[in-house]
C-alpha positions as CSV (number, residue, x, y, z in Angstrom):
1,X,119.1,108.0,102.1
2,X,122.6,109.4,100.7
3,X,124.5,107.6,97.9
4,X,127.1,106.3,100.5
5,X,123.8,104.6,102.4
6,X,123.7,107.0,105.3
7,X,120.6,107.8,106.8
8,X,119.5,111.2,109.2
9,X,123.3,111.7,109.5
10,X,123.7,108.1,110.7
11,X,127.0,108.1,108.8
12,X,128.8,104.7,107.2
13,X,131.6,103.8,109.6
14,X,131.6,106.7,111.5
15,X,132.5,105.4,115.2
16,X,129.9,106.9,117.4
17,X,127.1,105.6,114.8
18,X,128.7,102.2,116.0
19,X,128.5,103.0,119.2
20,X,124.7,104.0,119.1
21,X,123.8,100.5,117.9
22,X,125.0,99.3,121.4
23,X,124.5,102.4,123.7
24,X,120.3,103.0,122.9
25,X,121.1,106.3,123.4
26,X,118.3,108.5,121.4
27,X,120.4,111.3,120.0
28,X,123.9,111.0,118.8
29,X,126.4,113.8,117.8
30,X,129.5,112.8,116.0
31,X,131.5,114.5,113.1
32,X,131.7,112.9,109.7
33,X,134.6,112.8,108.3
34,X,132.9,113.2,104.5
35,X,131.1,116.2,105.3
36,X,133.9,118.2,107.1
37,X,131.0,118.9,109.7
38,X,129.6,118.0,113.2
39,X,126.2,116.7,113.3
40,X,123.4,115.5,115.3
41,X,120.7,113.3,114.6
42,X,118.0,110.8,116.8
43,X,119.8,107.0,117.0
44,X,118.5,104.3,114.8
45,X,117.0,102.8,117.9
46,X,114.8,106.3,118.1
47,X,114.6,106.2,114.6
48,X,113.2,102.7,115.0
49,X,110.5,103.5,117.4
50,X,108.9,106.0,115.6
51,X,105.6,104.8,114.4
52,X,105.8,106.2,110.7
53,X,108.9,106.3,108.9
54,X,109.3,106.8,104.9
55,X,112.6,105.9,102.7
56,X,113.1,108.2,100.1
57,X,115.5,107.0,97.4
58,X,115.3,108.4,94.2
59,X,117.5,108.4,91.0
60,X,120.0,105.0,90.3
61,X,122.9,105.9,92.1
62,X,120.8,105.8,95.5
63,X,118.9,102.8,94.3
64,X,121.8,101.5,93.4
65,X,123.3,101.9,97.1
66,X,119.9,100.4,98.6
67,X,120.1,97.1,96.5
68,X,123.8,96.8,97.5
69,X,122.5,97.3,101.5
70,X,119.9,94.5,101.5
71,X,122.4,92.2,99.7
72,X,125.3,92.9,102.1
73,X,123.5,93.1,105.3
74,X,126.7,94.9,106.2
75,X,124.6,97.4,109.0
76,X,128.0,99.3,109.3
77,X,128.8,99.9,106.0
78,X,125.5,101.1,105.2
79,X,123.4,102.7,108.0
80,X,120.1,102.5,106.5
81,X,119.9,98.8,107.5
82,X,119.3,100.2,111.3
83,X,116.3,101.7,110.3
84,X,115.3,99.7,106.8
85,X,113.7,96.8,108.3
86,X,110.9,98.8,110.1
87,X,110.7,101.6,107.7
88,X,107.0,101.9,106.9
89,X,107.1,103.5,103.5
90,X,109.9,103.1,100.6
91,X,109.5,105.7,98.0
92,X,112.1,104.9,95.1
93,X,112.4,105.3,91.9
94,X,110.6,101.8,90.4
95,X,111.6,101.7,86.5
96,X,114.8,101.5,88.1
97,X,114.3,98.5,90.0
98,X,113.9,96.7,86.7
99,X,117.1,98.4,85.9
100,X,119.0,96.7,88.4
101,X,117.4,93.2,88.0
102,X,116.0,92.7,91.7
103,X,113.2,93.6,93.8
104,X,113.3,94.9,97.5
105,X,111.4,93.1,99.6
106,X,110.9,93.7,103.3
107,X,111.5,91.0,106.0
């Protein structure tokens, strides 16, 4: 997961992430805008029917990001929600956790 909550090039905003969330389509290519590059990556809803997935979110500015996602709920501001709730794994960086006050809990 990037700082900006983006997640296997699943970028925040970006139009044709949007329209993957509808379409079920299992690759997407799109440019982002912030990268000043094309890229392609499987959909959240490929993403999502994987059978292991890990989150890897190390340092406080990304666990900073991920705390902000699971308050908001905002899934496109911050495209790690598509995948977050059936992610298998979270790896992050727990002294930080206390840090921030919270815990992340999965639904």
């Amino acid at each position: 997961m990037g700082i900006d909550g983006h997640t296997a090039s699943l970028f925040p905003l970006n139009s044709r992430y949007l329209e993957s969330l509808e379409a079920k389509h299992p690759m997407i290519g799109m440019y982002v805008d912030s990268q000043q590059e094309d890229r392609i990556s499987m959909s959240a809803d490929l993403i999502n029917k994987s059978s292991w997935k890990i989150l890897y979110a190390i340092g406080h500015d990304k666990l900073t990001t991920l705390v902000k996602a699971t308050k908001s709920q905002n899934i496109a501001q911050y495209p790690i929600l598509s995948v977050l709730e059936r992610t298998s794994l979270y790896t992050v960086d727990s002294p930080l956790l206390s840090d921030l006050g919270t815990t992340l809990e999965r639904k």
